[in-house]
DSSP file (Angstrom, degrees, kcal/mol; ACC not computed):
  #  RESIDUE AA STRUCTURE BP1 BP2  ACC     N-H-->O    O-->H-N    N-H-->O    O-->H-N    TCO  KAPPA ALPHA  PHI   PSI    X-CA   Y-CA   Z-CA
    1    1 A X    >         0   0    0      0, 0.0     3,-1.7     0, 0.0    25,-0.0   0.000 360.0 360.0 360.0 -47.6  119.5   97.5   90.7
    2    2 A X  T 3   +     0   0    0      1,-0.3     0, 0.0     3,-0.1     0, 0.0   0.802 360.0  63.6 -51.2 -28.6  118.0   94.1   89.0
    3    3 A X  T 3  S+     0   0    0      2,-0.0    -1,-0.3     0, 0.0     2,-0.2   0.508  86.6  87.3 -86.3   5.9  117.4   93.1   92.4
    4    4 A X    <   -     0   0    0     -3,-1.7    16,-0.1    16,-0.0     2,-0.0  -0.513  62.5-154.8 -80.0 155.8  114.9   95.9   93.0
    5    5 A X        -     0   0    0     -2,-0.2    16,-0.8     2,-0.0    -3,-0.1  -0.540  14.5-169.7-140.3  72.4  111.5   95.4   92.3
    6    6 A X  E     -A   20   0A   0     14,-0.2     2,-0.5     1,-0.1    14,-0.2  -0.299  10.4-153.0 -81.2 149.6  109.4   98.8   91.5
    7    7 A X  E     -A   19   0A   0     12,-1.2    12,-0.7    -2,-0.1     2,-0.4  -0.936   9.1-169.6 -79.1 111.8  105.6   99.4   91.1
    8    8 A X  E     +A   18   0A   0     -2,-0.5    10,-0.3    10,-0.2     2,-0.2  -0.993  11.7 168.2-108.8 136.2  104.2  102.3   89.0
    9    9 A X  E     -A   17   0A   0      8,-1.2     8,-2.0    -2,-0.4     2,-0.4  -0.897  26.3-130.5-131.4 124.2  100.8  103.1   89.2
   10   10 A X  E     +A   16   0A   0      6,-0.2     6,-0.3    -2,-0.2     3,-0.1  -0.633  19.6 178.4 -87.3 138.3   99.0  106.2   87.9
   11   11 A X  E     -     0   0A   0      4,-2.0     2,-0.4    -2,-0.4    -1,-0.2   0.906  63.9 -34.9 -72.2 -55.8   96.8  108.0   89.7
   12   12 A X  E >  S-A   15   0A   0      3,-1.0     3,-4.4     1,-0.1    -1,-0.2  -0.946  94.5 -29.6-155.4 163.1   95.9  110.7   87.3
   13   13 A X  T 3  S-     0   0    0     -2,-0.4     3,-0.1     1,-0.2    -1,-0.1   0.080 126.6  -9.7 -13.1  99.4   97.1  112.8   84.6
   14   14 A X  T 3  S+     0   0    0      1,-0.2     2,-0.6    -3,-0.0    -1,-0.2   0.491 111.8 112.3  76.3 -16.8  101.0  113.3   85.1
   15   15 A X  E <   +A   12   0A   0     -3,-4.4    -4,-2.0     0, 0.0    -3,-1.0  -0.773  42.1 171.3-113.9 141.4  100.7  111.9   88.2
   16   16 A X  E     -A   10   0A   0     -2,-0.6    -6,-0.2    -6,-0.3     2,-0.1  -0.941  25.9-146.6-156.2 110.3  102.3  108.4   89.4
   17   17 A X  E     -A    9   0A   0     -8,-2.0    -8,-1.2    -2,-0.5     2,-0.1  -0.459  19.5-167.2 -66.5 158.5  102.8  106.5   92.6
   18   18 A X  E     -A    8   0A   0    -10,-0.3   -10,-0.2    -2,-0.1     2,-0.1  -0.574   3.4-172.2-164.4  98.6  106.2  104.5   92.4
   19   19 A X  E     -A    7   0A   0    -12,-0.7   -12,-1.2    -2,-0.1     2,-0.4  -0.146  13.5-149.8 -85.5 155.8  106.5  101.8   95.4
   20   20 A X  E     -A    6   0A   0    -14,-0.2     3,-0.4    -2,-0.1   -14,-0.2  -0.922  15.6-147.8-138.5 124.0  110.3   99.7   95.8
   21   21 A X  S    S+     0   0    0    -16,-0.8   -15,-0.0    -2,-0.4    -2,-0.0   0.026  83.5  64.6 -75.1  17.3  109.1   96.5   97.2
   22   22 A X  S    S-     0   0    0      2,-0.1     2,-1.3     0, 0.0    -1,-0.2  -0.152 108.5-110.7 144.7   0.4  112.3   96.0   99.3
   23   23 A X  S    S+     0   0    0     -3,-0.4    -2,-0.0     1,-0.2     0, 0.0  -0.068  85.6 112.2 102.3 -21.2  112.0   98.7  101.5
   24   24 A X        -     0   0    0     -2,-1.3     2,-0.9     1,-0.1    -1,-0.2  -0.021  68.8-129.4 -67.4 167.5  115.3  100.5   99.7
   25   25 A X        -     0   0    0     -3,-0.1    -1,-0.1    -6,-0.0    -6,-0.0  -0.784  31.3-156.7-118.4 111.8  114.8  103.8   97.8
   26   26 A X        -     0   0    0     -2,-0.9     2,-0.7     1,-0.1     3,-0.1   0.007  37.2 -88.0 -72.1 176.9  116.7  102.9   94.2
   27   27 A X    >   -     0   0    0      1,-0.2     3,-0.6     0, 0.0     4,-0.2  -0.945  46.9-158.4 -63.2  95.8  118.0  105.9   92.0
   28   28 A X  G >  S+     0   0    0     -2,-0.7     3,-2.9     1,-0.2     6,-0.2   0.882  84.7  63.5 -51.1 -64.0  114.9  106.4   90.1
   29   29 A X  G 3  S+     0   0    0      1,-0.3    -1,-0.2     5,-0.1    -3,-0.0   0.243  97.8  66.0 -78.2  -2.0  116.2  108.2   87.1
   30   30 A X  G <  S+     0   0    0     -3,-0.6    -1,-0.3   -29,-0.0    -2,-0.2   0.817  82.0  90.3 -91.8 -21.2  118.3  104.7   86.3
   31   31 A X  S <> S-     0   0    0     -3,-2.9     4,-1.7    -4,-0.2    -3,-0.0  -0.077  80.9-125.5 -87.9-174.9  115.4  102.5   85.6
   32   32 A X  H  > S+     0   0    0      1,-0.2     4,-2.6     2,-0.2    -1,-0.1   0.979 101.9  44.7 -68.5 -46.7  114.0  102.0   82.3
   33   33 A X  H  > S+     0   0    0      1,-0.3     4,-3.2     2,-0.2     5,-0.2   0.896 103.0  57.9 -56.1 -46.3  110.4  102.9   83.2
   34   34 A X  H  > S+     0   0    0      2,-0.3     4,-1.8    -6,-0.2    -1,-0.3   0.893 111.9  48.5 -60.0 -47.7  110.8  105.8   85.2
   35   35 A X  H  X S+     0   0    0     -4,-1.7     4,-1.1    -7,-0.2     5,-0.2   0.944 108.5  52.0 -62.0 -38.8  112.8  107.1   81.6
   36   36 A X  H >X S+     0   0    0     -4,-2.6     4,-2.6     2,-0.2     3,-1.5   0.995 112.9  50.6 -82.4 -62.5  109.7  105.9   79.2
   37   37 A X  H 3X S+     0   0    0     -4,-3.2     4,-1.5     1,-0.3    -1,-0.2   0.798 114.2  38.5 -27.2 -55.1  107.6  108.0   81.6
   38   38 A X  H 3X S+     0   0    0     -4,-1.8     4,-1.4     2,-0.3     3,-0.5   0.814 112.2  57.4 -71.6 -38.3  109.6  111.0   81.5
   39   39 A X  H << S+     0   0    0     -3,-1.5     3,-0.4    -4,-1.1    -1,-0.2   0.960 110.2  49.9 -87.1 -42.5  110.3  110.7   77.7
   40   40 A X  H >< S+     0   0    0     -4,-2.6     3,-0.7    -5,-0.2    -1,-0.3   0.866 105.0  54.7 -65.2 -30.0  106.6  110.7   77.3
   41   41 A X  H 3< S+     0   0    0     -4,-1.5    -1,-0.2    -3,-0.5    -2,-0.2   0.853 100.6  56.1 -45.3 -47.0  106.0  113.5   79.2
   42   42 A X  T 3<        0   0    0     -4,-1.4    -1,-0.3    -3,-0.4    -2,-0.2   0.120 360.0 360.0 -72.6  24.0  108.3  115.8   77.4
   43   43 A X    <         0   0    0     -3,-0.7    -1,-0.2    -5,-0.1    -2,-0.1   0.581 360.0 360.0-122.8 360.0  106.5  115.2   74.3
């Protein structure tokens, strides 16, 4: 996983591109950002 490299960008409200520069598709729901998103959502 450290050897992954993601992008987030938001488009709009709620809504969020998220790019793997490495061509793999990671387990989203491990990295940190992808959590701080979520956490913020729920709130």
């Amino acid at each position: 996983m450290d050897d992954v490299t993601l992008v987030v960008d938001r488009l709009d409200e709620k809504v969020y591109v998220i790019r793997s520069c490495d061509g793999d598709v990671p387990e989203l729901a491990e990295y940190e950002v992808i959590q701080r998103l979520a956490a913020h959502q729920m709130l």
